[in-house]
C-alpha positions in Angstrom: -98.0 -4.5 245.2 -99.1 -8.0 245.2 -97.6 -10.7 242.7 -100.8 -11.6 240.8 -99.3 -15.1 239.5 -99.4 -16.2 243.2 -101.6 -16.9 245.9 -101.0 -17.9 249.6 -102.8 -19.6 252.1 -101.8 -20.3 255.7 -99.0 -22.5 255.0 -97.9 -21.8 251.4 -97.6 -19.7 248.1 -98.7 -21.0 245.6 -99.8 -21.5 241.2 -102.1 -24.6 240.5 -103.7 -24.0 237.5 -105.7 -26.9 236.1 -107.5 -27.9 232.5 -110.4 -29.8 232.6 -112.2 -31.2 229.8 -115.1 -33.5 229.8 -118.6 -34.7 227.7 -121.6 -35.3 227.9 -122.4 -39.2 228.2 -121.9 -41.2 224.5 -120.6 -37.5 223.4 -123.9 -36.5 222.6 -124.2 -32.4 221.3 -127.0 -31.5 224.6 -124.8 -28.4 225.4 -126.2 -26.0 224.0 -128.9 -22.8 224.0 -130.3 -22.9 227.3 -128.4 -25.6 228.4 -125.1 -24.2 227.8 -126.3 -20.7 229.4 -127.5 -22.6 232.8 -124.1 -24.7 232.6 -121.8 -21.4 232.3 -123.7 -20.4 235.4 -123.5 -23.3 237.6 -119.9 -23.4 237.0 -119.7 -20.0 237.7 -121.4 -20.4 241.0 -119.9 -24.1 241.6 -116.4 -22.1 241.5 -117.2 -19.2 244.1 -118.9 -22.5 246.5 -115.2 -24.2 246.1 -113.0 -21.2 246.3 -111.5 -21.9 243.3 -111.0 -18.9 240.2 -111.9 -19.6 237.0 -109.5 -18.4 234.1 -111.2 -19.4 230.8 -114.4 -21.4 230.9 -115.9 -22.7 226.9 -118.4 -25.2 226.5 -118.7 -26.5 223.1 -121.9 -28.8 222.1 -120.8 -31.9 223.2 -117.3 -31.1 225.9 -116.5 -28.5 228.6 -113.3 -27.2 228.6 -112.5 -25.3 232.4 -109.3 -23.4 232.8 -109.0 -23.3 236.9 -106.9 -21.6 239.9 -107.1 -24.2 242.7 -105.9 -23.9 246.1 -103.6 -27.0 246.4 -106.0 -28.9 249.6 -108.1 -29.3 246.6 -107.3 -32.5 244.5 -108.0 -32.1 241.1 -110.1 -35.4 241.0 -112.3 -33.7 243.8 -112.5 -30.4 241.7 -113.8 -32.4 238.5 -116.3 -34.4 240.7 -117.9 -31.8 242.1 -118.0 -29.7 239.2 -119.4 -32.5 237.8 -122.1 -34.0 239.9 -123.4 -30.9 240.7 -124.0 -29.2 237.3 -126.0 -33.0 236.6 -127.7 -32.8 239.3 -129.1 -29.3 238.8 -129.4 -29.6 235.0 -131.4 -32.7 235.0 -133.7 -31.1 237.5 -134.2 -27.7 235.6 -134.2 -29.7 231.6 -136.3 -32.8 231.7 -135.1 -33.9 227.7 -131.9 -34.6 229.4 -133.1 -37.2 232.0 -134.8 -38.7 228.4 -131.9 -38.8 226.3 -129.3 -40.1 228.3 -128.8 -42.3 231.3 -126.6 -39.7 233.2 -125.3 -36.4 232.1 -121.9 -36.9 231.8 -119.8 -39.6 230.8 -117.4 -40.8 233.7 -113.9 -40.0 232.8 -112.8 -36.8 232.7 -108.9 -34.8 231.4 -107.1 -33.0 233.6 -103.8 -31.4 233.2 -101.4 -28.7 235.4 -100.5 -25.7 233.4 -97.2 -24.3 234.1 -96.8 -20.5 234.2 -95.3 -20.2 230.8 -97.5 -22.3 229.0 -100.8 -20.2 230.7 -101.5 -18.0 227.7 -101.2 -21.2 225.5 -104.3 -22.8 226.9 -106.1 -19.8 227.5 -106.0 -19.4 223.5 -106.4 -23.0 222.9 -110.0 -22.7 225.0 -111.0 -19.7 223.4 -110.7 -20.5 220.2 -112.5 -23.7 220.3 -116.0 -21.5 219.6 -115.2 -21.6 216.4 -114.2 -25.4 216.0 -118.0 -26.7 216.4 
């Protein structure tokens, strides 16, 4: 039986877990109702294209918070840019308020943070219970 806290790839085991948050450009409250739907899906899809597992995933009106398993080839800086540009890209294309309201989808900086094993089922609850915060 398999250690399910660990993965391995040709030259190493490995745990990188990663928290991402970022918003909307000015912090302006777009995500939501269709929106959000077609952003849980492109990150969904974004995730499988990159390899990369996604452990908790909660977009409020105005931030993302994503709760990732990364291979460590991946820097996190690459992981948040093409998370990123890509749900822009395809957002803008598929909701034309968006290309009206603000000059680009998201704003340009971005959080990241590593998560250690023990502190996993800390974030995990921090992200989930952020529905409620809005």
């Amino acid at each position: 039986m398999t250690d399910q806290r660990y993965h391995r790839n040709a030259g190493c085991v490995f745990s990188l877990k990663y928290h991402l948050v970022w918003c909307p450009k000015y912090r302006m409250a777009v995500l939501v109702g269709a929106v959000a739907k077609d952003l849980r899906t492109l990150l969904t899809q974004k995730a499988q294209d990159l390899g990369v597992t996604i452990e908790a995933l909660e977009i409020m009106p105005d931030h993302v918070h994503l709760f990732i398993s990364a291979d460590p080839t991946d820097a996190p800086q690459r992981l948040a840019n093409q998370f990123k540009g890509f749900t822009s890209r395809m957002l803008r294309r598929k909701h034309a308020h968006l290309c009206s309201r603000l000059p680009t989808l998201w704003s340009r900086s971005y959080y990241v943070g590593s998560i250690g094993q023990a502190s996993e089922q800390t974030v995990k609850h921090y992200i989930e219970s952020q529905k409620g915060r809005s």
